[in-house]
DRENDO-1510 file (C-alpha; in Angstrom, 1 decimal, always signed):
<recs>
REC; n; res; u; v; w
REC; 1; UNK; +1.2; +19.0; +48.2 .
REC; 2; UNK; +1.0; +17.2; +44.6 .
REC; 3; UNK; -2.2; +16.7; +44.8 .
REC; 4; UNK; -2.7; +20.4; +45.6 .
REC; 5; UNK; -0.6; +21.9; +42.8 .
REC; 6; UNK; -2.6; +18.9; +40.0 .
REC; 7; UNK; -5.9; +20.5; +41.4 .
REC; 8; UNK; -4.9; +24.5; +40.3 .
REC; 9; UNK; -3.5; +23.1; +36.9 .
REC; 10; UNK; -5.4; +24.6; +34.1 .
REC; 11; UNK; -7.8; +22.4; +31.5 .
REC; 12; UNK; -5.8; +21.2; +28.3 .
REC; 13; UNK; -6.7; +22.5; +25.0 .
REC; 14; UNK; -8.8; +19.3; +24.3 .
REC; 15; UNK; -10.9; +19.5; +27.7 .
REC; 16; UNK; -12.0; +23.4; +27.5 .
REC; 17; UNK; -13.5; +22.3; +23.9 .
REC; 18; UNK; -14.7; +18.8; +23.8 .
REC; 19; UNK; -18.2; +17.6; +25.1 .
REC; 20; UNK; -19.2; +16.2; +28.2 .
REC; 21; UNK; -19.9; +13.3; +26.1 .
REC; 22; UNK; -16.2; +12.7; +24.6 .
REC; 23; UNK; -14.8; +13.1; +28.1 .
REC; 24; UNK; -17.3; +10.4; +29.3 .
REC; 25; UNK; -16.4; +8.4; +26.8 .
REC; 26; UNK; -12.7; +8.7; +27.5 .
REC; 27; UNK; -12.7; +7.7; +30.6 .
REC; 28; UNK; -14.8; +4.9; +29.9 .
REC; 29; UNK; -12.4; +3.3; +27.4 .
REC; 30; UNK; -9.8; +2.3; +29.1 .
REC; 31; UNK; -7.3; -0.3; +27.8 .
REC; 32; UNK; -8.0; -3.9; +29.7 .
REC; 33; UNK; -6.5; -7.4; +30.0 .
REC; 34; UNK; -9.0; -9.8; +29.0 .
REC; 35; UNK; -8.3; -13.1; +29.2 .
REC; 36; UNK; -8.6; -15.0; +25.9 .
REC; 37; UNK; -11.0; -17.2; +27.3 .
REC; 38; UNK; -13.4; -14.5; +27.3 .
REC; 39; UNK; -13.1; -12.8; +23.9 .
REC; 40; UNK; -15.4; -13.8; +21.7 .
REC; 41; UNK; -15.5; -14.1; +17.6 .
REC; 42; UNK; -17.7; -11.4; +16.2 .
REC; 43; UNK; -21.1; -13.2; +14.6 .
REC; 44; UNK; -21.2; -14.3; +11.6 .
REC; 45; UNK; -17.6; -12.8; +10.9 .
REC; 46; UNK; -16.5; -12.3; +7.2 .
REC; 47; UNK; -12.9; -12.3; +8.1 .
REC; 48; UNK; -11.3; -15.1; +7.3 .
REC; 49; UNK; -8.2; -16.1; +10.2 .
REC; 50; UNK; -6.1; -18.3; +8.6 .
REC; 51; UNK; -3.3; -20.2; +10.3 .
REC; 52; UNK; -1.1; -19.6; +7.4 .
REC; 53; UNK; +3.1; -18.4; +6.8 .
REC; 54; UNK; +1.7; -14.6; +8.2 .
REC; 55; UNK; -0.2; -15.7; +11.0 .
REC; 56; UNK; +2.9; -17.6; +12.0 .
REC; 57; UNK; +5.0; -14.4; +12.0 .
REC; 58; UNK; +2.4; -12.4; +13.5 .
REC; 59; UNK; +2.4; -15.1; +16.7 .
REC; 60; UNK; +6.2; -15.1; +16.8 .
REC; 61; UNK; +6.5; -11.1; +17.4 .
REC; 62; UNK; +3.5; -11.6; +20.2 .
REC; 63; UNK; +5.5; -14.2; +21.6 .
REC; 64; UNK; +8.4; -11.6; +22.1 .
REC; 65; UNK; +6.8; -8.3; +21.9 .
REC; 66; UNK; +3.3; -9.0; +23.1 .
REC; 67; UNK; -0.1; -7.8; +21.8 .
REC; 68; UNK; +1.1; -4.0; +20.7 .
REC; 69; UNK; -2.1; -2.4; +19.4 .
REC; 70; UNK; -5.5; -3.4; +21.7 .
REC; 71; UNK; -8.5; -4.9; +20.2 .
REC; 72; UNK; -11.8; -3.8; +20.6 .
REC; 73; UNK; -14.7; -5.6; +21.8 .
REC; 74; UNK; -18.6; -5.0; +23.2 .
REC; 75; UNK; -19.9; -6.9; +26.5 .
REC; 76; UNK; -21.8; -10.1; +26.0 .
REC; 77; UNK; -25.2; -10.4; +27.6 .
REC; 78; UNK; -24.1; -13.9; +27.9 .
REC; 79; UNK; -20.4; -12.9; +29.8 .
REC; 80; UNK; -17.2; -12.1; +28.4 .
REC; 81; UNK; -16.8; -10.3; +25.4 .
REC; 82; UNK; -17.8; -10.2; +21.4 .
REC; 83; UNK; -14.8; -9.0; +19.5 .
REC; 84; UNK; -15.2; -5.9; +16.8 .
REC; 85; UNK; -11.5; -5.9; +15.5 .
REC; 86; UNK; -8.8; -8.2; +16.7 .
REC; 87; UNK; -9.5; -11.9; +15.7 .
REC; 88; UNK; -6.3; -12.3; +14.4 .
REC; 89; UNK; -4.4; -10.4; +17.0 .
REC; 90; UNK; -6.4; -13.1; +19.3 .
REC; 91; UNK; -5.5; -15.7; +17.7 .
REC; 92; UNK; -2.1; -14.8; +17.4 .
REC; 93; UNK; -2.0; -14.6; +21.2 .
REC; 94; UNK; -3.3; -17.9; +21.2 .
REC; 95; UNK; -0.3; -19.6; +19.2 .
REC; 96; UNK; +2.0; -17.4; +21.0 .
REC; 97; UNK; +1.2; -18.9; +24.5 .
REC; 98; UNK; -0.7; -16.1; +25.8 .
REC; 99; UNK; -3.7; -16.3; +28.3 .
REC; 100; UNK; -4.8; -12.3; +28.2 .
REC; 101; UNK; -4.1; -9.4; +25.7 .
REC; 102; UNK; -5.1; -5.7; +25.7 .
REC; 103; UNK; -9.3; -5.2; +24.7 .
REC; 104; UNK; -11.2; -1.8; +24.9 .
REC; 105; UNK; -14.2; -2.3; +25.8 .
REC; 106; UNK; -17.2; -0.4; +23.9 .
REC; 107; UNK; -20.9; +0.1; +24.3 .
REC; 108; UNK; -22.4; -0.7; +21.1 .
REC; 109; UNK; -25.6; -1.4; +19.7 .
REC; 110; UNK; -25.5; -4.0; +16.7 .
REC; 111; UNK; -25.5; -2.0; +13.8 .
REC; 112; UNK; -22.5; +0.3; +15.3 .
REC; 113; UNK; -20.7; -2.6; +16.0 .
REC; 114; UNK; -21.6; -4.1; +12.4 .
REC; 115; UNK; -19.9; -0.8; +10.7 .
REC; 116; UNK; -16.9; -0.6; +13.2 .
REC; 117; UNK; -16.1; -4.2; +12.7 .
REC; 118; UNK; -16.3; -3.7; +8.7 .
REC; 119; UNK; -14.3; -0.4; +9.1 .
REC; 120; UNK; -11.3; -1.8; +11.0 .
REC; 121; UNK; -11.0; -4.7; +8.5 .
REC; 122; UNK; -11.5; -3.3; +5.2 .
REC; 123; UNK; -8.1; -1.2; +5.7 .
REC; 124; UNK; -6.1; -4.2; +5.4 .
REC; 125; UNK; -3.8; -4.7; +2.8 .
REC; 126; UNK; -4.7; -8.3; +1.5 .
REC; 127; UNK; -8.7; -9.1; +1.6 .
REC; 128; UNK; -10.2; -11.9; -0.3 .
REC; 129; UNK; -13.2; -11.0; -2.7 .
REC; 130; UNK; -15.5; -12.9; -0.2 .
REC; 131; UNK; -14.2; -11.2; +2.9 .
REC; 132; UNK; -14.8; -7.4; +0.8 .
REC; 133; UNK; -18.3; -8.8; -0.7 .
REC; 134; UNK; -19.7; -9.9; +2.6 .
REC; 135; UNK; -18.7; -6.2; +4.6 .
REC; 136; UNK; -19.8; -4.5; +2.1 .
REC; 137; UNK; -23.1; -6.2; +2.8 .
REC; 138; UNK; -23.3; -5.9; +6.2 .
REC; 139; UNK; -22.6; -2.6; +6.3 .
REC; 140; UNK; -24.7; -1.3; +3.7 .
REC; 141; UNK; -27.2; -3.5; +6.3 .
REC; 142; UNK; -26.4; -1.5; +9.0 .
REC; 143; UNK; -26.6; +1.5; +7.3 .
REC; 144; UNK; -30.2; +1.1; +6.3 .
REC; 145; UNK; -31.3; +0.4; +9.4 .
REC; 146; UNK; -30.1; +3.3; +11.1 .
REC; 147; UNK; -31.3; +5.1; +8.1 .
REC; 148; UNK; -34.8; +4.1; +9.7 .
REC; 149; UNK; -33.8; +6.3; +12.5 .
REC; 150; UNK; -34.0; +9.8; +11.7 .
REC; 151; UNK; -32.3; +10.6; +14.4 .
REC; 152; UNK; -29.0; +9.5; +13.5 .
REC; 153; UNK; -26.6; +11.3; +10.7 .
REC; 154; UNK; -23.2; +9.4; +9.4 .
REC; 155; UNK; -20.1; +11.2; +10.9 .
REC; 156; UNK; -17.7; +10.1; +8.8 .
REC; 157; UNK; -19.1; +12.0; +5.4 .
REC; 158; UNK; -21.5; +14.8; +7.6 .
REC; 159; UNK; -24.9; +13.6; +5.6 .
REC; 160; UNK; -28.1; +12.2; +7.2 .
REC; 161; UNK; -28.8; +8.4; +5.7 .
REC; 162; UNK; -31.8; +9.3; +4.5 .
REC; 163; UNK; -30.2; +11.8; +2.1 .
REC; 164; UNK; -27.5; +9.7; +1.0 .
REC; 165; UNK; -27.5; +6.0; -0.6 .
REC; 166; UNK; -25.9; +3.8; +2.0 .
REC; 167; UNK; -23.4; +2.4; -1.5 .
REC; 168; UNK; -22.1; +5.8; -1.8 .
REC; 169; UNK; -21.6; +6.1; +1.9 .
REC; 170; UNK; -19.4; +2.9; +1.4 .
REC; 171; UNK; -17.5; +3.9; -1.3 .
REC; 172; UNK; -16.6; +6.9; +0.1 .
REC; 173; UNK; -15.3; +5.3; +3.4 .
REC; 174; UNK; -13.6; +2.5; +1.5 .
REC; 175; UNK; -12.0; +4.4; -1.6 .
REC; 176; UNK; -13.8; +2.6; -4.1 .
REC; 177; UNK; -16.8; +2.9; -6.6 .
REC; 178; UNK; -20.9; +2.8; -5.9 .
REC; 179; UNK; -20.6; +0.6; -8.9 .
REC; 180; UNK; -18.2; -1.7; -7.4 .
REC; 181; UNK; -19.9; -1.7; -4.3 .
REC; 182; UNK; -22.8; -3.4; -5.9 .
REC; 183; UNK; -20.4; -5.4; -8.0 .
REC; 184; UNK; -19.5; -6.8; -4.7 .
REC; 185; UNK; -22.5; -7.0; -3.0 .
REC; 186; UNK; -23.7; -9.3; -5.6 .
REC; 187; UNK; -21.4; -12.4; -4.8 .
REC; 188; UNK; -23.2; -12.7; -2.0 .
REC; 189; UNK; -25.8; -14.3; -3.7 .
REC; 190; UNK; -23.3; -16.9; -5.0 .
REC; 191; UNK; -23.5; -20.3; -3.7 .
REC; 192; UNK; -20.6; -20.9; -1.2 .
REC; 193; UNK; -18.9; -23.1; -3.6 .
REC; 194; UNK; -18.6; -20.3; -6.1 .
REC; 195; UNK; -17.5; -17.8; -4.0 .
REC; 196; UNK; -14.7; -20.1; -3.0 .
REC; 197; UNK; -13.9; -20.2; -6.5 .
REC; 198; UNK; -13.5; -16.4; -6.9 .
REC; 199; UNK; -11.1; -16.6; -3.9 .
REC; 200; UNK; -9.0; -19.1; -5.1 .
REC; 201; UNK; -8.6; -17.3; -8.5 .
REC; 202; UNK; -11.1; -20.3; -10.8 .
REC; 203; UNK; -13.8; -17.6; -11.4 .
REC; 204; UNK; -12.8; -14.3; -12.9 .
REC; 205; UNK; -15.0; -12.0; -10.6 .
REC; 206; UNK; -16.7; -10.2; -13.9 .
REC; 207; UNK; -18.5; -13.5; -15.1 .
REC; 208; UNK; -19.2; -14.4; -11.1 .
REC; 209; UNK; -21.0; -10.9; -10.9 .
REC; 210; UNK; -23.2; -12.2; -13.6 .
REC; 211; UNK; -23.6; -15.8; -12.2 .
REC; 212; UNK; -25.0; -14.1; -9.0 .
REC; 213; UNK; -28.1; -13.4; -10.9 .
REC; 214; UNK; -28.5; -17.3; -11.3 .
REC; 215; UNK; -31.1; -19.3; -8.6 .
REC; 216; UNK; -29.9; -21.5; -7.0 .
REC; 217; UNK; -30.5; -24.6; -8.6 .
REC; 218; UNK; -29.1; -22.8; -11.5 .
REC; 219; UNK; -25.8; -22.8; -10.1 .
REC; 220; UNK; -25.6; -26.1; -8.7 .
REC; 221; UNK; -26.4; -27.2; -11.9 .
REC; 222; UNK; -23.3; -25.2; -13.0 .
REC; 223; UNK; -21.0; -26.3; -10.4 .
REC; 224; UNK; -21.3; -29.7; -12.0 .
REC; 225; UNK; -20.9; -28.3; -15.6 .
REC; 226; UNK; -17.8; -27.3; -14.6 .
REC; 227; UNK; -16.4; -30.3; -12.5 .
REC; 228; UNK; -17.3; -32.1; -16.2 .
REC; 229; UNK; -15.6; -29.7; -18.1 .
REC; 230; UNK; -13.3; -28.7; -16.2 .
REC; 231; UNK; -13.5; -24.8; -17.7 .
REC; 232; UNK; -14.5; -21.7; -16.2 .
REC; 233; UNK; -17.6; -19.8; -17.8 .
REC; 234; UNK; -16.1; -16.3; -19.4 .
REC; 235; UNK; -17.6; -13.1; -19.6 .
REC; 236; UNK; -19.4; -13.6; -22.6 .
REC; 237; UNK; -20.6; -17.6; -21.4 .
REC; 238; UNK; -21.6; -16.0; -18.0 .
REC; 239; UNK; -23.8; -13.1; -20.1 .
REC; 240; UNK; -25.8; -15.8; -22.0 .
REC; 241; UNK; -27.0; -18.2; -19.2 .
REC; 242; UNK; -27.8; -14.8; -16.8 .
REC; 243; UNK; -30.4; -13.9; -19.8 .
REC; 244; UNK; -31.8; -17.2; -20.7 .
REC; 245; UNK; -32.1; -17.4; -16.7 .
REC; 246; UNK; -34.2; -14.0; -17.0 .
REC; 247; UNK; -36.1; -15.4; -20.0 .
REC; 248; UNK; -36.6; -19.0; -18.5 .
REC; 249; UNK; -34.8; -20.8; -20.9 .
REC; 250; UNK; -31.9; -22.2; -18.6 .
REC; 251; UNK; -32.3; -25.6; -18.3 .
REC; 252; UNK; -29.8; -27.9; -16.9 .
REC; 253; UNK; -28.7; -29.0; -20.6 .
REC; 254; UNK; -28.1; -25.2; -21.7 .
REC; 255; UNK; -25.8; -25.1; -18.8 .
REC; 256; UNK; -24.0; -28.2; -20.4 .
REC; 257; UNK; -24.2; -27.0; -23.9 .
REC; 258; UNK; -22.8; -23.3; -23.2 .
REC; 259; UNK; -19.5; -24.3; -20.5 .
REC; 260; UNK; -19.2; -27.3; -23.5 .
REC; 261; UNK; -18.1; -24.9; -26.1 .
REC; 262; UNK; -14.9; -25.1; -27.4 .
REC; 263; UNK; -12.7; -22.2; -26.8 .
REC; 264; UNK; -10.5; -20.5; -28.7 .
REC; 265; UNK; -6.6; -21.2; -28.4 .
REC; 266; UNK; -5.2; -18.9; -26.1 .
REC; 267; UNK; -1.5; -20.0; -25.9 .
REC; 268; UNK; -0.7; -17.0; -28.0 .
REC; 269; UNK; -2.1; -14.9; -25.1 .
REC; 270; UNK; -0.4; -13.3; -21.9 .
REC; 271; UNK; -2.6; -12.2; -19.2 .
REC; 272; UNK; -1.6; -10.7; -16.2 .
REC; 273; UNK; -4.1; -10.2; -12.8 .
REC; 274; UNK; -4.4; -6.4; -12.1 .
REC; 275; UNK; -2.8; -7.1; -8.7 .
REC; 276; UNK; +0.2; -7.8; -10.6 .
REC; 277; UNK; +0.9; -5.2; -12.1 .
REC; 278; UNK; -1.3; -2.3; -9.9 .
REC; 279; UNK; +1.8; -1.4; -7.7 .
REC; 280; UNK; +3.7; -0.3; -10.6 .
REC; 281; UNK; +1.3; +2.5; -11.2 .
REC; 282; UNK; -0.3; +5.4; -9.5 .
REC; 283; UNK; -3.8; +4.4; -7.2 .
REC; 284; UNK; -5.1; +6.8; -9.3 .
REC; 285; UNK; -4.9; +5.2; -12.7 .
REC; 286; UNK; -7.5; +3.3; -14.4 .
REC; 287; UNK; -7.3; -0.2; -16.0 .
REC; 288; UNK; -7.6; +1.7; -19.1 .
REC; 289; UNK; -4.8; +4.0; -18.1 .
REC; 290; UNK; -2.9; +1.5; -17.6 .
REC; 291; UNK; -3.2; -0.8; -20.5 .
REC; 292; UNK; -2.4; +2.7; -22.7 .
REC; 293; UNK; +0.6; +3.2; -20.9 .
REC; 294; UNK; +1.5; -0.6; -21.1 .
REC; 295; UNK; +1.1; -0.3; -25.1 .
REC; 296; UNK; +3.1; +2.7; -25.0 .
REC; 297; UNK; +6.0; +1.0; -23.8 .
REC; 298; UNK; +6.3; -2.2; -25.1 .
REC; 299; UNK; +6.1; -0.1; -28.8 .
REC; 300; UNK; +9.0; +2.3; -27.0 .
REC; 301; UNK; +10.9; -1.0; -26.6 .
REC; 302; UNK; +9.8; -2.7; -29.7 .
REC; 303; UNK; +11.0; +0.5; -31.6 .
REC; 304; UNK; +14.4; +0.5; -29.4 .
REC; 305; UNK; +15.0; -3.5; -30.8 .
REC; 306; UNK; +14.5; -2.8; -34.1 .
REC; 307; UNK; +16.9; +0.3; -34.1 .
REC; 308; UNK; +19.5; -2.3; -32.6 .
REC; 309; UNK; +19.1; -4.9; -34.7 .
REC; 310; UNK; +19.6; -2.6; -37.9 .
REC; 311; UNK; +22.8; -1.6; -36.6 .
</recs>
């Protein structure tokens, strides 16, 4: 009799007007437990895992809560299963103990999987210049391909590829600049050694941007520079050797001579990293924005202490 009265039950909302597509797709994702054995990392994955403090925390709450929110992976033609999103949930499981956690399983082709996989991580909250500079990348890859395909439009913003710049597409998705997508896109091109030094904090990401343009040899030629010197090329240092690179004039002893210089004293400086003080301000507000209202107040408070001290 259940089964009677579930068969004269009227279609939802969501099934008289989706497609015959969504609903096959529905039913085709369903949540499974995949053992860990056969989940594997996504190829050449910009997304650092790190057995650090957080990854420590995260495998604690596994180990009492279990894996909360699935992962998503593609079949292998090989077996098992190439992860999209969920390397760190997977290796999370991993400390915790675990031998299977939650995976939906998707039919992608590679440049779907490419964008998914750059989607899902570039919402975190913490990502390393690298890990952003690499997506980017990728997806701006994957975009152009499928822009080969006329075929295909981009869901997310409504516009066919081939009337929209794949670096506008990204910033779009991502909240940031077409600008600053390129900005990115260019560290790339920086030897690994480099880009480690832009995650680590040594290179300010400006002059990096402008190493990028460097060859090769170029910057290996730098990287000893600056074990000798033991300084990090500014903006202006970084400038120089990008335009005697384009006129041929940088030779190994240019390098040398420029990260040589002597530098002005700085210990009447005090810099602070714009992740420092960003969350104090709306995401709206420009560096400039907030420099100005930075000024403002320190002259509100210089003002305030002089009023005090004539008292």
């Amino acid at each position: 009799m259940a089964a009677k009265k579930r068969s004269l039950s009227l279609a939802g909302y969501e099934d008289l007007f989706s497609t015959e597509e969504t609903r096959e797709s529905s039913r085709s994702e369903q949540i499974r437990m995949i053992p860990l054995t056969e989940l594997f990392p996504f190829a050449d994955h910009p997304f650092k895992v790190v057995d650090d403090e957080e990854m420590m925390k995260t495998a604690e709450s596994v180990a009492e809560y279990g894996v909360l929110t699935p992962a998503i992976a593609r079949p292998r033609e090989e077996g098992g299963y190439e992860l999209i999103s969920g390397h760190r949930r997977k290796r999370a499981a991993e400390l915790a103990g675990l031998e299977e956690m939650p995976v939906i399983v998707r039919n992608l082709d590679d440049d779907e999987a490419v964008i998914l996989m750059c989607d899902s991580n570039l919402q975190r909250e913490k990502i390393l210049p690298s890990e952003k500079a690499w997506a980017y990348r990728m997806k701006m890859e994957a975009l152009n391909h499928r822009g080969e395909r006329r075929d295909l439009t981009c869901g997310q913003v409504g516009h066919k590829l081939e009337n929209v710049k794949s670096r506008d597409i990204i910033a779009s998705e991502a909240g940031d600049s077409a600008r600053n997508v390129q900005r990115y896109i260019r560290l790339t091109y920086l030897l690994p050694e480099l880009l480690d030094m832009v995650d680590q904090g040594k290179l300010a990401f400006n002059p990096a941007v402008e190493i990028s343009y460097l060859d090769d040899q170029a910057q290996f030629d730098l990287l000893d520079a600056l074990a000798d010197t033991q300084n990090a090329p500014s903006l202006s240092q970084a400038q120089r050797m990008k335009k005697m690179s384009q006129e041929g004039d940088l030779q190994v002893e240019a390098i040398r001579e420029v990260m040589g210089e002597e530098k002005k004293e700085s210990d009447d400086k005090v810099i602070f990293k714009g992740r420092e003080i960003r969350q104090y301000f709306p995401k709206s507000y420009t560096p400039q924005q907030m420099q100005e209202t930075i000024l403002k107040l320190l002259q509100q408070w210089y003002k305030k202490r002089q009023r005090q001290e004539e008292l």
